[in-house]
Backbone as CSV, one residue per row, in Angstrom:
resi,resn,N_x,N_y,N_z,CA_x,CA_y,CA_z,C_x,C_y,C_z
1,UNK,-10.921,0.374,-6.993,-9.506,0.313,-6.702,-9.057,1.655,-6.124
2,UNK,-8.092,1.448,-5.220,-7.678,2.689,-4.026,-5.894,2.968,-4.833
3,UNK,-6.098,3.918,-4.981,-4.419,4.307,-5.494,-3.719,5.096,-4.920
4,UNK,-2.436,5.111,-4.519,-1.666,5.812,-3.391,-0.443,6.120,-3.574
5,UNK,-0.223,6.778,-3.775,1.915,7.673,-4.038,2.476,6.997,-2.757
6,UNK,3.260,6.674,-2.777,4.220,5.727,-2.054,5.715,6.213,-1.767
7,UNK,6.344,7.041,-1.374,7.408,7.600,-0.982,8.552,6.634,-0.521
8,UNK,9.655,6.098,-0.705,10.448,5.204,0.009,10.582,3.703,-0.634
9,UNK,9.770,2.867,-1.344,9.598,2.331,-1.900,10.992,2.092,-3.063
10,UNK,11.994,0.920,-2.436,12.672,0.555,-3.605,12.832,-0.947,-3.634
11,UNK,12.669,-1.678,-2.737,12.887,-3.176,-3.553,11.696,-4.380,-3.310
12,UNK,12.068,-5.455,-3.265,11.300,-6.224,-2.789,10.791,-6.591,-1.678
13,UNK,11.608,-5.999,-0.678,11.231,-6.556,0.725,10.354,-5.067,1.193
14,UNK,10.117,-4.201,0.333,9.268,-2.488,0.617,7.792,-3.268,0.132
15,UNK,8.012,-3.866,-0.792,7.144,-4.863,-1.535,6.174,-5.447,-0.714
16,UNK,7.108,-6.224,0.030,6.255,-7.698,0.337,5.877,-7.037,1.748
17,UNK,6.273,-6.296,2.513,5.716,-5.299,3.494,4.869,-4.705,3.653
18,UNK,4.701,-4.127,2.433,3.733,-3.478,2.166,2.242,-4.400,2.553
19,UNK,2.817,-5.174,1.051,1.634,-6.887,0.553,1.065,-7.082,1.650
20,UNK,2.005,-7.508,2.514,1.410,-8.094,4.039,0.796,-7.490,5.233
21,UNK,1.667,-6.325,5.662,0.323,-5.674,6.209,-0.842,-4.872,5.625
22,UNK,-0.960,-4.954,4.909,-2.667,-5.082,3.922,-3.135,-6.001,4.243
23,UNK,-2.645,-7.203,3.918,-3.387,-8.771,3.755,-3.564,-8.692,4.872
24,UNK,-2.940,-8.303,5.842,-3.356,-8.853,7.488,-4.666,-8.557,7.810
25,UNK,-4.922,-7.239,7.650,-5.917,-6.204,8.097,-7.105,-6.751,7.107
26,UNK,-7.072,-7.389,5.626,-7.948,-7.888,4.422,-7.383,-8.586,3.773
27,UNK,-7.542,-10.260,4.636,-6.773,-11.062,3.633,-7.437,-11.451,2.046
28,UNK,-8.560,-10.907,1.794,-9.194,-10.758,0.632,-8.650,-9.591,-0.440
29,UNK,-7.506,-8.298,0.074,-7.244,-7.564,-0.627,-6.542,-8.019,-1.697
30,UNK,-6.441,-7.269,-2.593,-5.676,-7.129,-3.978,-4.495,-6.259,-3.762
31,UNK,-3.339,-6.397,-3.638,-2.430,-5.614,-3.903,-1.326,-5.413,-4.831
32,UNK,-1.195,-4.442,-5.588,-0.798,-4.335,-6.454,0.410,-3.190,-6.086
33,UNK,1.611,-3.507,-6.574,2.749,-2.482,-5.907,4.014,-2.352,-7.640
34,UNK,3.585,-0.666,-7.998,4.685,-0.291,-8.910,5.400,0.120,-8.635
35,UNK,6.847,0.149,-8.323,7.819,0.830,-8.009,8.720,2.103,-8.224
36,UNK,8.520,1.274,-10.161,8.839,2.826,-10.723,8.373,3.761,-10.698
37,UNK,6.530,3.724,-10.366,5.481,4.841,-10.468,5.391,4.901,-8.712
38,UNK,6.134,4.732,-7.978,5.793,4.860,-6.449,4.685,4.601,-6.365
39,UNK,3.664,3.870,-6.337,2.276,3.914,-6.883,1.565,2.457,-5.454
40,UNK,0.825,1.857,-4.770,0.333,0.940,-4.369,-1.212,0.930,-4.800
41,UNK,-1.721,0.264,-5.151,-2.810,-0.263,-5.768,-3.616,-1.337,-4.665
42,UNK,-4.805,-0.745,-4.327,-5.650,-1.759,-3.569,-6.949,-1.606,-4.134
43,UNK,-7.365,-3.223,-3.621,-8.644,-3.364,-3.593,-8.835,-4.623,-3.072
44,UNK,-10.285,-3.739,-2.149,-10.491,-4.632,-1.041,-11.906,-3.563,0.301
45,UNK,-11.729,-4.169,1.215,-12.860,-3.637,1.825,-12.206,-2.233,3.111
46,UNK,-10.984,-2.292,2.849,-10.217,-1.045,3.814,-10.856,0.066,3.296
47,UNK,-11.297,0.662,4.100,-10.915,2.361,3.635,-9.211,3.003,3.412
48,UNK,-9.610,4.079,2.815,-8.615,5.286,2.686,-7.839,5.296,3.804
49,UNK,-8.489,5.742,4.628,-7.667,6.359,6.035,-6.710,4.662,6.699
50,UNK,-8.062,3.342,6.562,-6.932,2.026,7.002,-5.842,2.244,6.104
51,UNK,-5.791,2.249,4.916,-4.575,1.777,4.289,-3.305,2.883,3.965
52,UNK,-3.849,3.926,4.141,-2.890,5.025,4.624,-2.444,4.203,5.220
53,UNK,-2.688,4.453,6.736,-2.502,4.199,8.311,-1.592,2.833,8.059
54,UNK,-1.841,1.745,7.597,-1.203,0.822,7.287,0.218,0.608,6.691
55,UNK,-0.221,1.800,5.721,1.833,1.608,4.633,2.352,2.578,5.510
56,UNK,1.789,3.620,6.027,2.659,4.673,7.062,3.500,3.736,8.077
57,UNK,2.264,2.887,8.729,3.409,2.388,10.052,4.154,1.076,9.516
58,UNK,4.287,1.002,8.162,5.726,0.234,7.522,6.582,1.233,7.157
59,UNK,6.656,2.336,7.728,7.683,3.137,7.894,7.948,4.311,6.136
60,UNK,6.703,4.428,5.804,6.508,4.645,4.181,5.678,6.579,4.503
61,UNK,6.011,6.958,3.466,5.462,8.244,3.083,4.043,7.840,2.454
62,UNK,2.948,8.293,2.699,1.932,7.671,1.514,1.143,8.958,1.482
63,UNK,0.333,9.150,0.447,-0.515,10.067,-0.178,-1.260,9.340,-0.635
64,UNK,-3.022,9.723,-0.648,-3.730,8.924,-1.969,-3.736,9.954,-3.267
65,UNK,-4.454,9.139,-4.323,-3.857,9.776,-5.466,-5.501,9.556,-5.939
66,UNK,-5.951,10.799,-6.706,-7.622,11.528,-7.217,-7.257,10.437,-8.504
């Protein structure tokens, strides 16, 4: 599992944005999205750098997290 600080992140539709362009790129991914912990949770066959690259151009701050 890939874990990532998430900047911007407040409702459902940051949510399901997120959800989906993941799924696009791995419709086999797992995504998992906390809000209160700014936090996105994957797993799946993306790398690091795809799923950065991915929540960035939904208009998101992202960091991965050690």
């Amino acid at each position: 599992m890939q874990v990532f600080q998430v900047q911007g992140m407040s409702c459902a539709h940051c949510v399901r944005a997120i959800t989906q362009a993941l799924q696009a790129a791995d419709a086999a991914a797992v995504v998992e999205v906390d809000l209160a912990a700014a936090e996105v949770r994957v797993t799946g066959t993306l790398s690091n750098e795809q799923i950065a690259a991915l929540i960035a151009a939904e208009g998101y701050e992202v960091s991965a997290r050690n």
